[in-house]
C-alpha positions in Angstrom: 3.1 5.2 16.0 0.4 4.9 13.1 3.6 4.1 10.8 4.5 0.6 13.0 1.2 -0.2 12.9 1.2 0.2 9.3 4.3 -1.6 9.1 2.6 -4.6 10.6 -0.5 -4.7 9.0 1.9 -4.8 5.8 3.8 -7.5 7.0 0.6 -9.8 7.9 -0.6 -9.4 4.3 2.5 -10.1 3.3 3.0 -13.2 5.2 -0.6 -14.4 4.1 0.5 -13.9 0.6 -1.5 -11.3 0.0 -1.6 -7.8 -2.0 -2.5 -4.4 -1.7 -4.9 -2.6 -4.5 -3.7 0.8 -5.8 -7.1 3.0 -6.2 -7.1 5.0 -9.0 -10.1 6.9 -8.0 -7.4 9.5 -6.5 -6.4 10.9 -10.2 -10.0 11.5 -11.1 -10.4 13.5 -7.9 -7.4 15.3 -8.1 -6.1 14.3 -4.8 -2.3 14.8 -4.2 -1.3 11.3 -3.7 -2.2 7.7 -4.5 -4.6 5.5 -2.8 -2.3 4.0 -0.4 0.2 6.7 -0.3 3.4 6.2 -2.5 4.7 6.2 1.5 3.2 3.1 1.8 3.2 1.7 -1.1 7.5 2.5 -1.4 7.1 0.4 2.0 5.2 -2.2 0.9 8.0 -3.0 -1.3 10.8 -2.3 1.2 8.9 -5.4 3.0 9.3 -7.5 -0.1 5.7 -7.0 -1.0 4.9 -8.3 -4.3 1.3 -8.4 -5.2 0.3 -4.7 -6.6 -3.3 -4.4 -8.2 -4.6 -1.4 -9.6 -8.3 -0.8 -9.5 
């Protein structure tokens, strides 16, 4: 459920031409994962998402 509303959300930024910001805050508190998860940032680009800024 959460990951088809996350698919959709993905696809409205995406259709607005719009991007998603990678927060790099994750590596200086020594969380696991990325800020969106690689799992949604792998699909992201399976939707064709283009626009990737790192902050």
């Amino acid at each position: 459920m959460v990951k088809e509303i996350i698919t959709e959300i993905l696809k409205q930024v995406i259709q607005d031409g719009k991007g998603i910001l990678v927060n790099t805050s994750s590596h200086r508190y020594g969380l696991k994962d990325l800020t969106p998860s690689r799992a949604i940032l792998r699909l992201y680009k399976d939707l064709n998402g283009k626009i990737v800024t790192i902050g």
